[in-house]
N, C-alpha and C positions, 0 to 999 in steps of 0.2 A: 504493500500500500504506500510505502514511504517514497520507493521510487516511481509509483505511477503517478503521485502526486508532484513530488518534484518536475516528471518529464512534463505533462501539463501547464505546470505553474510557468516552468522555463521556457515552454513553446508560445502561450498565448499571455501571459499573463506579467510575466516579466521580459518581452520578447524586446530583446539587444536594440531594434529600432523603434519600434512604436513606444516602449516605455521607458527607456533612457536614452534613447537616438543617436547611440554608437555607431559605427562604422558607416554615417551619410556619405564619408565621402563616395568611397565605391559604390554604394548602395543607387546615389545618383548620377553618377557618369557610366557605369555600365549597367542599366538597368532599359538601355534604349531598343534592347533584343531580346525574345523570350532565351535566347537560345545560349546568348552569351552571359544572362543571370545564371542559368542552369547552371554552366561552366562554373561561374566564379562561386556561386552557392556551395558546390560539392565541392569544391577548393576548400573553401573556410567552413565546410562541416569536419571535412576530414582535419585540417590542422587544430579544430577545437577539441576532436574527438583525442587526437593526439597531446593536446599542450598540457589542458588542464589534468589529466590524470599524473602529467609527467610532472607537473609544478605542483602537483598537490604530495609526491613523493616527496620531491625537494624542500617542500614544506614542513613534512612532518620530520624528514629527519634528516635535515640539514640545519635549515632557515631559521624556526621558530625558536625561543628562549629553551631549553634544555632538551634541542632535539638530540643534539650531537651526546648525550648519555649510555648511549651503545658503542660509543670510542672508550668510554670509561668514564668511573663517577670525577674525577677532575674537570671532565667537560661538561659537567651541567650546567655550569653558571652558565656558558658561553649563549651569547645572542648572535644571531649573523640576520636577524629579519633586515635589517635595512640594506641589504646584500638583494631582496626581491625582484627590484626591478630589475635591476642589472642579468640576475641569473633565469627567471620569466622572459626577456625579451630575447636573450640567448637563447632559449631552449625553443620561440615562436621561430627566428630565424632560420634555425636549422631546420625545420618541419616545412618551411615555407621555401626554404632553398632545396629542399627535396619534392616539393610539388610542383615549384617550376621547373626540373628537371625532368622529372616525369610526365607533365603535362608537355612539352616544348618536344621530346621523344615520341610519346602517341599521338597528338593530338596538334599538328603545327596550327592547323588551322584557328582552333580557338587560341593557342599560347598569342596567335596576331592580333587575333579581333580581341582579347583581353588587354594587349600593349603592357603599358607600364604598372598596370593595375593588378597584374598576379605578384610581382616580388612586393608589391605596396601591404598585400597582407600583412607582411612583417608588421608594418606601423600601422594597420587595423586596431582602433582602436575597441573595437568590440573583442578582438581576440586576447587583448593586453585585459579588457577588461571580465571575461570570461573568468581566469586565472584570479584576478584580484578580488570579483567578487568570491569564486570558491575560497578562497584566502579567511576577507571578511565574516565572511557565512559560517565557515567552520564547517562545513562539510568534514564529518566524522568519516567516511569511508570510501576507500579505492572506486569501488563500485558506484558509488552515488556519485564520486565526483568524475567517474567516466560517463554518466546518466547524466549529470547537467552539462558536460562540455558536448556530447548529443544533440540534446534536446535545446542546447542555446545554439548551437548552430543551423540545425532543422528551423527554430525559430526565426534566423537571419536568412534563412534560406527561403522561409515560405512572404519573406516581406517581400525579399527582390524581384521573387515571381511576381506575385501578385500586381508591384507597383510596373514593371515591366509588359506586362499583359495589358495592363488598362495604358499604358503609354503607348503601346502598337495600336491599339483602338481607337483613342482619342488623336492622334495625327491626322486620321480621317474628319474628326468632326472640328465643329462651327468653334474653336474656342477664341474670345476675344484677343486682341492683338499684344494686350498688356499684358496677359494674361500665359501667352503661348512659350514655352518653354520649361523652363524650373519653378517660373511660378504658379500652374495651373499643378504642376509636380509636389508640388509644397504644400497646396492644397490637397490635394487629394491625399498626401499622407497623413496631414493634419486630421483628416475625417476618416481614414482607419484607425489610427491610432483610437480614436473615440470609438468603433467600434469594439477594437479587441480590450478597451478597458471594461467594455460589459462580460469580458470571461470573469471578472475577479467573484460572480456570484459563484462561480463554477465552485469554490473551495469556502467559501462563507454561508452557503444555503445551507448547511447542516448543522451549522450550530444554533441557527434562529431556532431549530427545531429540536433542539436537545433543552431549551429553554421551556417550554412549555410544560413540560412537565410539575417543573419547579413553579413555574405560576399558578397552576392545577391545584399543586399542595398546597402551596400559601394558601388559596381561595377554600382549601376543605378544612384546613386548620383556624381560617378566621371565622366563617359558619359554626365550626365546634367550640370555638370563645365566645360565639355567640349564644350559642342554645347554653351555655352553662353560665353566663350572665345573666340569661332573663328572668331565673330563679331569683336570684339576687336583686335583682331591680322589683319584682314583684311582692318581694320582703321588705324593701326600703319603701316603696310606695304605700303601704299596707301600714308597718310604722309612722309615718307621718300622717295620715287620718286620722290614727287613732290619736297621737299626739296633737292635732287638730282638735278634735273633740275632747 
């Protein structure tokens, strides 16, 4: 459950562009072909798939305040976290210097139509931030933090489509002059983004409902204060009559 929850959360909910707007720049200079987002999506799936599990090693027993404790207890004290960025964007490098090789090997065609924009990965801000956030988050395990560098790059992958597809479509249509280019593009990301904020009920709908119960009780517990009051009140009323008279 924990991981189906995470790959969800990571695809639609905290998705790299719509909800932090990571990686725009690729996101809108190659987004002008279904065919070349495809490309560069399955690039930075795979390098996410790769980095964060590998930086989350590095993390746990290198980086972090008393990782290095399996070198021996003298190295507990040692800290090397401010060591992250430097060793996170080595480790994107390399991952990214081996998919441009392999992309440029099978595939010249897209290694062209992608140009400068497959080694830019490296400095992909969403892949730098993939890593930091598993960092942040504390993702306790191998497995979960190969599940969100996944599902965070499926999620940057289903944006590129998406805004890529309606960009082949709208070339055909009437869009005002001012409008035509990056800024009808800006817009229309602006207004997914507001869609896929409506996933956040996806993971909150079920606590409304684990709530009810608890107001159920309140409501049969004040009922039962009540009926054992009215006794009492019909003793205090009954006292002051007769006190009356």
């Amino acid at each position: 459950m924990e991981h189906l929850e995470l790959f969800f959360k990571s695809i639609f909910i905290d998705n790299m562009v719509f909800a932090t707007f990571l990686g725009m720049c690729s996101y809108l200079a190659v987004s002008k072909k279904v065919s070349t987002a495809v490309g560069l999506g399955a690039a930075v799936i795979f390098v996410l798939a790769v980095t964060v599990p590998v930086n989350w090693l590095l993390d746990q027993y290198i980086l972090k305040e008393g990782a290095l404790v399996w070198l021996g207890e003298e190295y507990a004290g040692y800290d090397l976290s401010f060591l992250s960025f430097i060793m996170f964007i080595a480790t994107i490098a390399t991952m990214v210097q081996l998919v441009e090789i392999v992309v440029e090997k099978f595939s010249p065609a897209l290694y062209n139509s992608l140009g400068i924009f497959l080694p830019l990965i490296a400095v992909n801000c969403a892949i730098l931030g993939g890593s930091l956030f598993m960092q942040s988050r504390e993702i306790p395990s191998l497995g979960l933090a190969l599940n969100y560098g996944i599902s965070s790059g499926i999620g940057w992958f289903l944006a590129i489509i998406a805004i890529a597809a309606i960009r082949e479509k709208i070339r055909y249509s009437n869009v005002p002059a001012p409008l035509r280019g990056l800024g009808i593009t800006f817009i229309i990301t602006g207004l997914m983004a507001i869609g896929f904020m409506s996933f956040g009920g996806m993971l909150t709908g079920g606590d409304e409902g684990n709530k009810k119960p608890e107001t159920e009780q309140t409501t049969v517990k004040t009922d039962e204060e009540k009926k054992v009051d009215e006794p009492q009140k019909d003793i205090d009323n009954n006292t002051t009559a007769l006190n009356q008279q």
